[in-house]
C-alpha positions in Angstrom: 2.0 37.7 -30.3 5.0 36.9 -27.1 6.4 40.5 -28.3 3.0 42.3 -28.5 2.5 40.5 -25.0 6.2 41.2 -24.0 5.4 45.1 -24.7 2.1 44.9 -22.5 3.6 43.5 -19.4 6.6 46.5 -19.8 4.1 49.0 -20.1 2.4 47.6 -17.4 5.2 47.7 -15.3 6.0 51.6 -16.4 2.9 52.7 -14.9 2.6 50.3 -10.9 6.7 50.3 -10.7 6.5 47.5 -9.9 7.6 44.4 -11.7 4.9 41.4 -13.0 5.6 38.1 -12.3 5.8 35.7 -15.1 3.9 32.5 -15.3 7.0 30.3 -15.1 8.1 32.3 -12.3 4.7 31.9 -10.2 4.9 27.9 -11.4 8.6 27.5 -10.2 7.6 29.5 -6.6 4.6 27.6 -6.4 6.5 24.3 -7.0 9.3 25.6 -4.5 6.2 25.8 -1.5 5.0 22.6 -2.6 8.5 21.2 -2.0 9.0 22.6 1.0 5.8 21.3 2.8 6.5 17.9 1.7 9.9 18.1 2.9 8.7 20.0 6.0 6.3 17.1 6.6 8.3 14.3 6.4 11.4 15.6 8.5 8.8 16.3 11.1 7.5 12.8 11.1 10.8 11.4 11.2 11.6 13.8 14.3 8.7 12.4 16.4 9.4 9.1 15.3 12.8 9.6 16.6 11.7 10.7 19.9 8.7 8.1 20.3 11.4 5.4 19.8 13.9 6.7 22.1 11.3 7.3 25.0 10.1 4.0 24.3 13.2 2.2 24.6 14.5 4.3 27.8 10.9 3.5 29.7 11.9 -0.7 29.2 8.6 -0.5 26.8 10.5 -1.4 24.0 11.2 -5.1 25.3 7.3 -6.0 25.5 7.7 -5.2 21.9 10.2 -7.3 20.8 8.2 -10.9 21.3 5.2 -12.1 22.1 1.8 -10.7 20.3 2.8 -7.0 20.8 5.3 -7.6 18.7 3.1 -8.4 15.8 1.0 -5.9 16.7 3.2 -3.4 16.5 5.1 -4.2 13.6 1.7 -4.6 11.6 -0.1 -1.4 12.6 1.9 1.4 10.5 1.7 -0.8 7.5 -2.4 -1.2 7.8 -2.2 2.8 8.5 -0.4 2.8 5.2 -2.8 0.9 3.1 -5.8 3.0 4.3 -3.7 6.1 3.4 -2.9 4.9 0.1 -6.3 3.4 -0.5 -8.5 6.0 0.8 -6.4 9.0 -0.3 -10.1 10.1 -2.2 -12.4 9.2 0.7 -10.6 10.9 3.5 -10.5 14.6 4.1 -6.9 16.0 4.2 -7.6 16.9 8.1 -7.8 12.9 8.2 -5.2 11.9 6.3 -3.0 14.6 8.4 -4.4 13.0 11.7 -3.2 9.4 9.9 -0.1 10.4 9.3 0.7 11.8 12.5 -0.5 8.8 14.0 1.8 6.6 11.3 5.1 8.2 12.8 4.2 7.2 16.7 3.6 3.9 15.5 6.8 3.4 13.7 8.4 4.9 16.7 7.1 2.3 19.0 7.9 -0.3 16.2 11.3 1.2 15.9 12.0 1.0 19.3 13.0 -2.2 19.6 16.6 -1.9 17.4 17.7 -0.1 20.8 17.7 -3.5 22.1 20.1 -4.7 19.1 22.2 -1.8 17.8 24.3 0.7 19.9 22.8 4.2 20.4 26.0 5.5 18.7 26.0 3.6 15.7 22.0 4.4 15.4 22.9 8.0 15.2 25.7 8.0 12.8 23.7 5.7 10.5 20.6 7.8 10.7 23.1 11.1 9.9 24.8 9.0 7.0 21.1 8.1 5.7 20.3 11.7 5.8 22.8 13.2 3.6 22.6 10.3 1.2 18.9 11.4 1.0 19.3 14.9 0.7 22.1 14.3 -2.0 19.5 11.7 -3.7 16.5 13.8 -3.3 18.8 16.5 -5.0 19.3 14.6 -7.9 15.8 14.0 -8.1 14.5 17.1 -7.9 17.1 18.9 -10.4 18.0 15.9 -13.3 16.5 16.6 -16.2 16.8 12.9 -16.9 13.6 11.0 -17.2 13.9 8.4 -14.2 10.4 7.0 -14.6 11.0 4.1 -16.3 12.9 2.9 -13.2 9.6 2.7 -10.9 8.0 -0.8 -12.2 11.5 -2.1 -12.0 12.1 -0.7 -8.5 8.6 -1.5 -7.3 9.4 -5.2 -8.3 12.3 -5.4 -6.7 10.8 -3.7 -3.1 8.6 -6.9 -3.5 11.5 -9.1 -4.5 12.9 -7.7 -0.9 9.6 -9.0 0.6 9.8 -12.3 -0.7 13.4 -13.0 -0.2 12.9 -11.3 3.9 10.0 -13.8 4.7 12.0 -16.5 3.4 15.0 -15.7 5.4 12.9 -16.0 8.6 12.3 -19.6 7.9 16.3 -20.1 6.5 18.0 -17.7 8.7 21.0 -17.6 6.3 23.7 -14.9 7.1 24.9 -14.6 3.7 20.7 -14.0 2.5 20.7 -11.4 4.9 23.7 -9.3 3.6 22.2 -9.4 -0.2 18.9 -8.1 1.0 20.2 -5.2 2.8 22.5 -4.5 0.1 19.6 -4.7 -2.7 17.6 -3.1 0.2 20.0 -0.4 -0.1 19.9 0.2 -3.7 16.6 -0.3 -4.1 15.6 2.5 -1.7 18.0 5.2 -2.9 17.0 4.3 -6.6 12.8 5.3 -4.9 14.1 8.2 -3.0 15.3 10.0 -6.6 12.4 8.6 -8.7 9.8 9.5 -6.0 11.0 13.2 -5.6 10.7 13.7 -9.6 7.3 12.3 -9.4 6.1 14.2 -6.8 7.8 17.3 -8.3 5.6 16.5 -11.5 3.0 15.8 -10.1 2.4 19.4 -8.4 1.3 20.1 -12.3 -1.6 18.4 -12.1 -3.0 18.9 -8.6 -1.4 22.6 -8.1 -4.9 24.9 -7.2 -7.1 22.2 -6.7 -8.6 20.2 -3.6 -6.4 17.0 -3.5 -3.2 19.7 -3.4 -3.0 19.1 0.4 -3.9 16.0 0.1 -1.0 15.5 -2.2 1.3 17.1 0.2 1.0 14.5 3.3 1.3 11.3 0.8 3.9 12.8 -0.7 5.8 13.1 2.5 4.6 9.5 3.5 6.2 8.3 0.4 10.1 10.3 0.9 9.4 8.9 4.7 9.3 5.4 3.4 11.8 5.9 1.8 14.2 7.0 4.1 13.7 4.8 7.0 13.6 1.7 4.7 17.1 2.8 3.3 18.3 3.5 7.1 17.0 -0.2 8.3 19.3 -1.4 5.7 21.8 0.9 5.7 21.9 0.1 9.9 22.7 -3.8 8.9 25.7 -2.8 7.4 26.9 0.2 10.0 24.9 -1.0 13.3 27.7 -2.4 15.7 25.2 -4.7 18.0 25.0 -4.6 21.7 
């Protein structure tokens, strides 16, 4: 049967000249553009984070962030943006969920604003460039082991909680030593989620690949590698941030 169907697709190409895709081929191009728009999405909401945060901090704004009740405010409103993404993902349109998303990134800029106030510009940038090719080299990895990483996503999904726990406590403990095991397990943690996601989401493009939730599936998918990187460059900054 492959050779009769082997023969057909040569004798089709003998008489348009032209050559006939095969169906892994359109798969792996389709997958490719799938890629691509996540990636595409997420670096662009990175980018106007970026520049929300560093207009925010140059304007003063930034300080009326960093106490008081905008400071709750602030810190609170991309993670309630989050939760209705992730919650309503079937509800909303993908024109909403875009709109959402958009709106995610200017509020994590304004949020973000405030580590101008603690952390050199200089060392922000070169640990937001050292974040970026650890992602790309972890996202790599990801996207091209043929390893099955997805038995690591309870564990790593326990331990982003563990991180929860163990930062709320700190508030109340303010221990030095806490901090430095956090970020570092903050670290891990997140470069462990930036592999696993990207195979998931590459995996995933079977399933929703010519149906309706396909765009949908692009815009959380980019909320998720987002996530991921800026929680891995908070942590990473602990480490690298040289403090004003």
């Amino acid at each position: 049967m492959a050779d009769w169907n082997e023969q057909q697709r040569s004798q089709q190409q003998s008489f348009t000249g032209a050559s006939v895709p095969r169906t892994g081929e359109v798969f792996d191009a389709g997958l490719r553009k799938h890629m691509l728009s996540i990636y595409n999405y997420m670096a662009s909401g990175i980018l106007l984070t970026g520049i929300v945060a560093l207009l925010t901090a140059s304007t003063g704004l930034a300080l009326s962030f960093a106490s008081g009740p905008m400071m709750w405010l602030v810190a609170l409103s991309p993670l309630a943006v989050v939760m209705a993404m992730s919650f309503g993902r079937n509800k909303f349109s993908q024109a909403t969920l875009q709109m959402m998303f958009w709106g995610f990134a200017i509020l994590m800029g304004l949020s973000l604003s405030t580590i101008f106030l603690v952390y050199t510009g200089e060392s922000i940038a070169q640990t937001f460039f050292a974040t970026a090719g650890a992602f790309a080299g972890l996202s790599l990895f990801g996207y091209t082991t043929k390893k099955d990483l997805s038995g690591m996503g309870t564990f790593l999904i326990m331990g982003v909680i563990g991180l929860i726990i163990a930062s709320v406590i700190n508030i109340f403990l303010g221990s030095s030593t806490l901090e430095l095991v956090v970020s570092f397990l903050g670290v891990l943690i997140f470069a462990g989620l930036t592999a696993y996601d990207t195979q998931r989401l590459k995996r995933e493009y079977s399933m929703y690949r010519g149906t309706e939730y396909a765009g949908k599936a692009i815009i959380l998918g980019a909320l998720s590698l987002y996530l991921d990187f800026i929680n891995m460059f908070l942590f990473l900054l602990r480490f690298m941030g040289s403090r004003e």
